[in-house]
C-alpha positions in Angstrom: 111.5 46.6 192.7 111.7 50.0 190.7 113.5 51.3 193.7 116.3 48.6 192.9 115.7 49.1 188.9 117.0 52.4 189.4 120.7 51.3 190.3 121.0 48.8 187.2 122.8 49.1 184.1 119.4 50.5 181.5 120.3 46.6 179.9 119.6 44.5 182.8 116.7 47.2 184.1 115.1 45.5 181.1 116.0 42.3 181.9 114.7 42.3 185.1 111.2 43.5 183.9 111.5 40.8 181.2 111.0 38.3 183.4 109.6 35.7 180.4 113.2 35.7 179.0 114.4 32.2 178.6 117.9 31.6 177.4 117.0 29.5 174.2 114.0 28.0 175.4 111.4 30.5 173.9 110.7 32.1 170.8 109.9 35.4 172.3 112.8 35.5 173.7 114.7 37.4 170.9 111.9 39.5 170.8 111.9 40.9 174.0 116.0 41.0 173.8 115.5 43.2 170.5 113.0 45.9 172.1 115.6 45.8 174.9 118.4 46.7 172.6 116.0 49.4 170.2 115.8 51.3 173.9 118.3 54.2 173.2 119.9 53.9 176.8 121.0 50.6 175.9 124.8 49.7 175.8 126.1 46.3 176.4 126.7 46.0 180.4 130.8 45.2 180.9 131.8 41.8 182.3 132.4 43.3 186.0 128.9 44.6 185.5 127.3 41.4 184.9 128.7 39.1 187.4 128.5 42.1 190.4 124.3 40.8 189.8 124.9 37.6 190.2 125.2 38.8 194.0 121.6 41.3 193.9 118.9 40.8 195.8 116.6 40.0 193.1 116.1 36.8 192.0 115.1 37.2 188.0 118.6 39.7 187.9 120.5 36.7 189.0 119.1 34.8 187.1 119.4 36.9 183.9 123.4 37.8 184.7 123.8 34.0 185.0 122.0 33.1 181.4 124.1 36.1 179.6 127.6 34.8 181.3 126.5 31.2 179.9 125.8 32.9 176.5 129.3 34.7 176.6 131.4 31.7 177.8 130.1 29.6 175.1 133.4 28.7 173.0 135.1 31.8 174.0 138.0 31.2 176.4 138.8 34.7 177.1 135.9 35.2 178.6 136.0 32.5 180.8 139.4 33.6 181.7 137.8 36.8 182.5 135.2 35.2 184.5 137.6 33.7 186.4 140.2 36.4 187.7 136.9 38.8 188.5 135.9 36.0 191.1 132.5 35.0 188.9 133.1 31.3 189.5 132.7 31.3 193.5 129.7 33.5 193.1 128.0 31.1 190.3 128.8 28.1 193.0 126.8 29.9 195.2 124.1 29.9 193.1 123.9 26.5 193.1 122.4 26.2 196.4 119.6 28.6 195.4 115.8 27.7 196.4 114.7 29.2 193.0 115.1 26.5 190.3 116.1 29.3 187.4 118.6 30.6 189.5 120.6 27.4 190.2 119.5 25.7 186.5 121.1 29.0 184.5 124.4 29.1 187.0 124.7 25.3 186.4 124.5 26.2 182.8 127.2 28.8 183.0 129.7 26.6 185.3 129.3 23.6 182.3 130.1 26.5 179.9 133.1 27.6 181.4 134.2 24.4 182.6 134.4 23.1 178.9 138.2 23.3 177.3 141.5 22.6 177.7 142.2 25.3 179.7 142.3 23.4 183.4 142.4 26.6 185.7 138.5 27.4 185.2 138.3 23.7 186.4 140.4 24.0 189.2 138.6 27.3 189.8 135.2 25.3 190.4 136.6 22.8 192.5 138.5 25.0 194.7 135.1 27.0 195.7 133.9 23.7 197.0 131.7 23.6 192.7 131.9 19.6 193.0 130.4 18.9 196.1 127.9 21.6 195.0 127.0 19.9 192.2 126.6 17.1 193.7 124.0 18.7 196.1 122.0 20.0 193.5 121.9 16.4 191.5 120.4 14.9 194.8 117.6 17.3 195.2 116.4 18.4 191.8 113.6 16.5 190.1 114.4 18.5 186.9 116.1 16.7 183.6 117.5 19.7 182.3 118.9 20.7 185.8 120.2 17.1 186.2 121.5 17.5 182.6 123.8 20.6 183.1 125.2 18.9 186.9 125.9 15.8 185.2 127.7 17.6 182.0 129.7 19.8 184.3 130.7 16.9 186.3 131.4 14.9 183.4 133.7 18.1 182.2 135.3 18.7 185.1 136.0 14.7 185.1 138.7 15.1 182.5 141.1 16.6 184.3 143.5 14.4 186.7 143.9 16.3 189.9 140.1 16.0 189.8 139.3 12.4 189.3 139.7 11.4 192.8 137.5 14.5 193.9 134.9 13.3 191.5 134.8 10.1 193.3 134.8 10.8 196.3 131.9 13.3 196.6 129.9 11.5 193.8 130.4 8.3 192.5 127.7 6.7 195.1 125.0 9.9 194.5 125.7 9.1 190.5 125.4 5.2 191.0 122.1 5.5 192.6 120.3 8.7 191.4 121.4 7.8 187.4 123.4 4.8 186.4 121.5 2.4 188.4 117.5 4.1 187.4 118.4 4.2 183.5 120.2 1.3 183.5 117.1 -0.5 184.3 118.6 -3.0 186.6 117.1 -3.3 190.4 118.6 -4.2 193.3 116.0 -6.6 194.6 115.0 -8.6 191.7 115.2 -11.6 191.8 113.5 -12.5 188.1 115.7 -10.9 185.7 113.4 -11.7 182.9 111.3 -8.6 184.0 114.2 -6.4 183.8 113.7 -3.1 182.2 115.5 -1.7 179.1 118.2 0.5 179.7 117.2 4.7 178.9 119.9 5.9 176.9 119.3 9.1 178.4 121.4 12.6 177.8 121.9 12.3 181.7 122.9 9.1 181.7 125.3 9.5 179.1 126.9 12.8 181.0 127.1 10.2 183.8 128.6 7.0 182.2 131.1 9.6 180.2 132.4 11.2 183.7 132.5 7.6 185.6 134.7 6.6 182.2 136.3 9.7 183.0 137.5 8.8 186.3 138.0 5.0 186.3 141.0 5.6 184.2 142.9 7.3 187.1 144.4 4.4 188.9 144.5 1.7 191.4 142.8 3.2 194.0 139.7 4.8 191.5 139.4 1.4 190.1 138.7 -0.4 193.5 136.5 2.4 194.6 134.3 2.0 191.1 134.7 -1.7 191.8 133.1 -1.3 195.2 130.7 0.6 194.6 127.6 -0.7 195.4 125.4 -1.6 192.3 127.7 0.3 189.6 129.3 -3.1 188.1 125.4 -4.8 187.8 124.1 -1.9 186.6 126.7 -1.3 183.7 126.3 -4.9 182.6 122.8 -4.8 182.4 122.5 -1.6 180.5 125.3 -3.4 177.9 123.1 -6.7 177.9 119.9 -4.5 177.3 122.0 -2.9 174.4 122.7 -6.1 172.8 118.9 -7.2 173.0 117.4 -4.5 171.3 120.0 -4.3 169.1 121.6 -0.6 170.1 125.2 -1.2 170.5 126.3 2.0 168.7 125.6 4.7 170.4 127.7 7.0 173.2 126.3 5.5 176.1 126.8 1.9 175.0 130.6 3.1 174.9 130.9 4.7 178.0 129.9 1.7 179.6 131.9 -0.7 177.5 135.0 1.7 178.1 134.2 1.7 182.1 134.5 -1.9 182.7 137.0 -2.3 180.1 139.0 0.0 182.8 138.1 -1.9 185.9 139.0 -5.3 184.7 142.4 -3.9 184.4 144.9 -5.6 186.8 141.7 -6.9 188.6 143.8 -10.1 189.1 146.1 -8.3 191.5 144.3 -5.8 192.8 140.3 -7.4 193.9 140.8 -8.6 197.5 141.7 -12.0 198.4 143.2 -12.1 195.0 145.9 -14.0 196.0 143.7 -17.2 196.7 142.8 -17.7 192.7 146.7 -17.1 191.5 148.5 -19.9 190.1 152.5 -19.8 190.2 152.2 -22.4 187.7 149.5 -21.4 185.5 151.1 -20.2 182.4 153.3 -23.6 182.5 149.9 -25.6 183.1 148.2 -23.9 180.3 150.9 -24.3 177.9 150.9 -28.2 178.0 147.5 -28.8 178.9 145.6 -29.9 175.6 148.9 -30.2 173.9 147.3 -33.0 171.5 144.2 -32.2 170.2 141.8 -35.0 171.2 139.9 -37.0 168.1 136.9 -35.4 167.1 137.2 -32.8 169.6 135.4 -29.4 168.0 136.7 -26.0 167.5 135.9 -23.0 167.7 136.2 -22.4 164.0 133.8 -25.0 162.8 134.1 -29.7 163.2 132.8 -32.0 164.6 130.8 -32.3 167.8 132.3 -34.9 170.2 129.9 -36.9 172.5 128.9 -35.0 175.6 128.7 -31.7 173.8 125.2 -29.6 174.5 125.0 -25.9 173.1 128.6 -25.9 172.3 129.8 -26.9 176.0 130.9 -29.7 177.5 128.5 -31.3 180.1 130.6 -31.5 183.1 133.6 -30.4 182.0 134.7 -26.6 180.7 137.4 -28.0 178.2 140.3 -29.3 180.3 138.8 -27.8 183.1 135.9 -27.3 185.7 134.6 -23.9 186.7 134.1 -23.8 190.2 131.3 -24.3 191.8 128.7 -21.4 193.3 126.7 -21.9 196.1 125.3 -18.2 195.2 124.4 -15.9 193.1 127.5 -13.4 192.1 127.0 -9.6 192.1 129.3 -6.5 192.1 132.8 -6.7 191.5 132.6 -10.6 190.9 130.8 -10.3 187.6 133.6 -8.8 186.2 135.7 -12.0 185.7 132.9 -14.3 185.9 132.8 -16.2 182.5 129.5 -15.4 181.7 130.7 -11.9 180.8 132.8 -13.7 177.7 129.2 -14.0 175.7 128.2 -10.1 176.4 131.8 -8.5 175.6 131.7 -11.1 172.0 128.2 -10.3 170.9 129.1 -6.7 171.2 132.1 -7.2 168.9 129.8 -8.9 166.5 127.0 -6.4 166.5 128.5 -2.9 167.1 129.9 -0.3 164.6 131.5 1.7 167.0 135.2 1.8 166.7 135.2 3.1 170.5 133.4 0.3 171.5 134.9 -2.7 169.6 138.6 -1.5 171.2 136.7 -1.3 174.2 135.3 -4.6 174.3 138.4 -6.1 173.0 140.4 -4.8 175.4 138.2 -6.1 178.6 138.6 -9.5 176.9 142.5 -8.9 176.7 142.5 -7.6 180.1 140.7 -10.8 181.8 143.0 -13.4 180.0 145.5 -11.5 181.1 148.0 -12.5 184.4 148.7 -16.2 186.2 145.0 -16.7 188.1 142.3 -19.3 187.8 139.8 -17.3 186.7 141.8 -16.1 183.5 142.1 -19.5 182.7 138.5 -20.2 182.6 138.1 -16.9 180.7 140.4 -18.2 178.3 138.8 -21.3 177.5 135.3 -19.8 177.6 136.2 -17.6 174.6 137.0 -20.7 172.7 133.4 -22.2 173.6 132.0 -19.6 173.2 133.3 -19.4 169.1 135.3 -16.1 170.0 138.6 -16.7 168.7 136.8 -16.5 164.8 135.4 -13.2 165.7 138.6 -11.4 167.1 140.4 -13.2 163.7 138.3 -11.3 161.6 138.8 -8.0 163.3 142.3 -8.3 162.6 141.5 -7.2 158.9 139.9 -3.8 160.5 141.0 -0.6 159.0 140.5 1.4 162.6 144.1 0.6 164.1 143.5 1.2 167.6 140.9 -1.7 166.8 143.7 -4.4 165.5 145.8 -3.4 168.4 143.2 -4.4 170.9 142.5 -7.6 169.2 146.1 -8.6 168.6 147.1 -8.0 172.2 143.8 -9.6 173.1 144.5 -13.1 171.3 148.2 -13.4 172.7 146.7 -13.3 176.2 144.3 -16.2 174.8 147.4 -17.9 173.5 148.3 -18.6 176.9 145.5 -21.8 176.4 147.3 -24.4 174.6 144.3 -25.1 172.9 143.9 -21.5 171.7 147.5 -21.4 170.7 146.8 -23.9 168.5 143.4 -22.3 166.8 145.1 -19.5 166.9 148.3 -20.6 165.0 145.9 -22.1 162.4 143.6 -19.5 161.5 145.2 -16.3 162.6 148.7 -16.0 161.7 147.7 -15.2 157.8 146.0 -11.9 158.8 148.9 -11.0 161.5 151.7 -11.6 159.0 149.5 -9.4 156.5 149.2 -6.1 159.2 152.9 -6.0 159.1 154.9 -3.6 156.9 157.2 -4.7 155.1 160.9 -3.1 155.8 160.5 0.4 155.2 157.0 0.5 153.5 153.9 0.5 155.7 151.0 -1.8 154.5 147.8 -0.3 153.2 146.4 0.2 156.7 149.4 2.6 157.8 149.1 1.3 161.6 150.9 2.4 164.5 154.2 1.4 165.4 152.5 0.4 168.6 150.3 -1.6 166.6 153.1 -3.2 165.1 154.7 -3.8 168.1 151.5 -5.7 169.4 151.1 -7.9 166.4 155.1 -9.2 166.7 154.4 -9.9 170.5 151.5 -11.6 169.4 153.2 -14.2 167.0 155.9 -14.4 169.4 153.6 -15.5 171.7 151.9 -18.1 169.1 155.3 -19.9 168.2 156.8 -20.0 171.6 156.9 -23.5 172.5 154.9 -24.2 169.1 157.2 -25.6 166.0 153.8 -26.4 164.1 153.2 -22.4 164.6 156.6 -21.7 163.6 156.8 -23.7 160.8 153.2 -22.1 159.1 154.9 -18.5 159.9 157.5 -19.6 157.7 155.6 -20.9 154.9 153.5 -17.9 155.1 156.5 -15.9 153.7 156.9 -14.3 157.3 160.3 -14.5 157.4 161.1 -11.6 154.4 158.7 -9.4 156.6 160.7 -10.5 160.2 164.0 -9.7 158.6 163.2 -6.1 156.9 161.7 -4.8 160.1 164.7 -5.7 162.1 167.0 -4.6 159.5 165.0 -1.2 158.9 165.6 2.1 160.5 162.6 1.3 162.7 164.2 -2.2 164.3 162.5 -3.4 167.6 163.0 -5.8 169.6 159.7 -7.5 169.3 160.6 -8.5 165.6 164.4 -9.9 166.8 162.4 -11.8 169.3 160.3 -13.6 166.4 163.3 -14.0 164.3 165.8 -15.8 167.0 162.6 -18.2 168.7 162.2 -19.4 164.8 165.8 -20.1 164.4 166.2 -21.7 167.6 164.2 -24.8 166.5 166.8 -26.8 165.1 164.3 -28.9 162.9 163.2 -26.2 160.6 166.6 -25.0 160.0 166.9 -26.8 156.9 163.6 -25.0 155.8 165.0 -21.5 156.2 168.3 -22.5 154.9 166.4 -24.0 151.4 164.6 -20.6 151.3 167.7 -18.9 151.0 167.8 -17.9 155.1 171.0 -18.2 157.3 171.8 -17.3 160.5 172.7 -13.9 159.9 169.6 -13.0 159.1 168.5 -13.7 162.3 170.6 -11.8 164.1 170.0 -8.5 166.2 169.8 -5.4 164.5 168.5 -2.4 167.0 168.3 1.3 165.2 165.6 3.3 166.2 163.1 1.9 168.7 159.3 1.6 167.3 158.1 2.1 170.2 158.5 3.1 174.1 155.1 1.8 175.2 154.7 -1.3 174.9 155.8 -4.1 177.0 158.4 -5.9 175.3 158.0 -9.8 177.0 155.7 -10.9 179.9 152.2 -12.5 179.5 150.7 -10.0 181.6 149.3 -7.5 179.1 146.8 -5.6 180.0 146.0 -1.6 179.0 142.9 0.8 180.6 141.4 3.2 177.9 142.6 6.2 179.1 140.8 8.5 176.9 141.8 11.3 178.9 139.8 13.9 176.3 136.4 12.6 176.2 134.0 13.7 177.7 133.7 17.4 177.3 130.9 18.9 176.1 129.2 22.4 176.1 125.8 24.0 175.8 124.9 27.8 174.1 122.6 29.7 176.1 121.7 31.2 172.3 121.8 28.2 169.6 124.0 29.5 167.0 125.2 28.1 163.3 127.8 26.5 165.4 126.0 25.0 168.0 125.3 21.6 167.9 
């Protein structure tokens, strides 16, 4: 040892002997670190200096260089841009593989440092020294929480870039389902009493792994089947959420993460599950549009009436509205228990109980996503949010002031509107609040929301007078038209608001309505200026959006807690 002590910069001949130094575990840590700078040979050791150790033949050196580069990475991108072109990254990866446990746990700490940030080429750094599968590795045979901590929050980092996703996936996502999502979700494979299911563990790990899963299941078609595939992901999330709602802890990070995760793999899962094609229905949205056309005497609501014979607990004994469910011979697990209409209760009960703006989009948006496209099981999700009283509480999230949280809703109930019956409810009890998010020619309302937003909410009103004179006629008296006409006048004309306007005018009936109010045909012509907005589908009932939150995620760690840390 001293013959190796000799070669060393004087500063890391004293780290060596300080073998008690813990980067920020320990008090006497700082002590030892100030009677190694009083030394008068002491100088700080250059960055070449301090990753050529990483590479030395004693262990507590490696160790030591691999704290200090964790300390120096921490929010300073230079450095890590440094690290980087003198080959450090390659040489921490190594380290990974290490028997010692403080070796590999202080080189996963500096990798989740430097992999932290916007700038992507320390990313693609780790991933082109084989750092993911590495990771990986390490998660599978550590039985340390802080080791499984820094893997999981470097994976969860490196997760936010694109080009990785599909890397992430296919080295991890089955290690990650099994050694974290699945044990702190408290769901088990082969139970069959689910009353003696555990809670979930809203763990810092399992967080780091619900945030990189989120991550990664926005990247596409082909991530979205694999998630959907995977085997025990989709029961474990679920159960986690349902835990959640039981003991009342909807608001946390976690809770998010998985809300935002199956929110993103119920996207398209009408067209892309296999054996899709045997639920679709070329004639659903023409089925749905004219079934429950007249609303039966004494038949309830979901915003309060009467009970009609035959009701128990809000549903119908043997029949699901207009409709039967289809009948299991089975119990349903993976994939399947995204659509299945038991999922309608969980995804509602969250937008009653959570705070979260993250989550309530979230949740929303899974709703929006499953009544979404021409299949059978979007109608019975459709009707199952009505028996289930949902349509009341997406109404009253309309008057949010989060706007990402009113777009969600509003694209939400015009998939729902595809149900007659909700068309209806909807028309009724919902138009008032959608009519008051709209701005008013040139002046936004008090909310200030998006033109997206906008966009949304005129699609959504479209949707609720197509085919609906009772709708359009309460649009009308609810001094819509004023609004309709300024928007499509305005610099910021769009196409969804000309839409409204000419589907009003083209009932003949209420003609003599507008024309009283001082309305004529011109004023429901086509003015296009400016488009509101490029992103959103103008037309089509098949309106469904992922949350892509490309920059979540990312997180970082001090090897010295500072004023700024945490």
């Amino acid at each position: 040892m001293a013959q190796l002590e000799g070669n060393l910069n004087p500063f890391l001949q004293a780290m060596c002997r300080a073998q008690t130094l813990q980067f920020p575990r320990k008090r006497n840590s700082m002590v030892c670190l100030d009677s190694i700078r009083r030394d008068p040979r002491w100088r700080d050791p250059n960055l070449h200096e301090v990753i050529s150790m990483l590479s030395h033949p004693v262990d507590p050196v490696k160790s030591n260089a691999a704290a200090y580069l964790q300390h120096l990475c921490y929010e300073n991108d230079r450095i890590k841009q440094e690290v980087r072109q003198l080959n450090g990254v390659p040489m921490l990866v190594t380290l990974l593989d290490h028997p010692k446990a403080e070796v590999h746990r202080k080189a996963c700490g500096a990798l989740r440092n430097i992999s932290y940030g916007k700038d992507h080429n320390n990313k693609m750094a780790i991933k082109n020294c084989e750092g993911i599968p590495a990771l990986v590795r390490l998660l599978r045979k550590s039985s340390s929480v802080e080791v499984k901590e820094l893997a999981t929050g470097t994976l969860w980092n490196l997760s936010s870039h694109e080009p990785l996703k599909m890397v992430v996936i296919n080295n991890g996502l089955q290690t990650l389902t099994d050694e974290i999502i699945i044990p702190h979700s408290g769901w088990k494979k082969d139970s069959v009493n689910p009353s003696k299911l555990l809670s979930a563990e809203w763990t810092t790990v399992f967080k780091n792994t619900s945030g990189c899963l989120r991550n990664v299941s926005s990247d596409g078609a082909e991530a979205r089947q694999r998630l959907r595939e995977c085997e025990g992901l989709v029961d474990a999330l679920l159960h986690a959420l349902h835990s959640a709602v039981v003991n009342k802890d909807t608001d946390n990070k976690s809770v998010e993460n998985c809300v935002c995760i199956l929110r993103n793999l119920s996207y398209h899962v009408h067209k892309e599950i296999p054996g899709a094609e045997r639920f679709q229905e070329p004639h659903a949205n023409h089925l749905m549009r004219s079934v429950g056309h007249q609303k039966k005497k004494n038949e309830p609501d979901c915003f309060g009436g009467k009970k009609a014979k035959g009701w128990k607990n809000g549903f119908m004994d043997r029949k699901y509205g207009t409709m039967d469910l289809p009948k299991r011979t089975e119990q349903m697990k993976g994939l399947e228990l995204l659509y299945q209409p038991e999922v309608v209760r969980l995804y509602l009960s969250l937008l009653t109980c959570s705070h979260n703006h993250n989550t309530l989009e979230a949740a929303a948006g899974a709703l929006q996503n499953l009544a979404a496209g021409h299949w059978a099981w979007s109608s019975y999700i459709r009707a199952t949010v009505r028996k289930e009283k949902g349509l009341p509480i997406l109404v009253e999230l309309l008057c949010s002031d989060v706007d990402k949280v009113v777009r969600a809703v509003a694209i939400a109930l015009r998939n729902l509107a595809m149900d007659r019956r909700n068309k209806d409810l909807i028309g009724s009890y919902a138009l008032r609040d959608l009519v008051g998010n709209l701005p008013c020619g040139q002046q936004h309302p008090a909310k200030n929301l998006e033109g997206d937003t906008v966009v949304s909410i005129l699609n959504t009103i479209h949707e609720i007078i197509t085919d609906s004179p009772e709708n359009a006629r309460a649009l009308i008296q609810g001094h819509a038209v004023q609004k309709l006409v300024s928007i499509n006048k305005s610099r910021y004309s769009t196409k969804a608001a000309s839409h409204v306007l000419q589907t009003i005018w083209a009932y003949k009936d209420l003609r003599h309505m507008l024309n009283k109010a001082g309305w004529n045909k011109s004023h429901f012509k086509v003015f296009l200026a400016l488009s509101w907005s490029k992103s959103v589908k103008q037309g089509g009932d098949d309106i469904t959006l992922p949350l892509m939150d490309k920059n979540q995620g990312l997180q970082t760690i001090a090897c010295i807690p500072s004023a700024k840390c945490f």
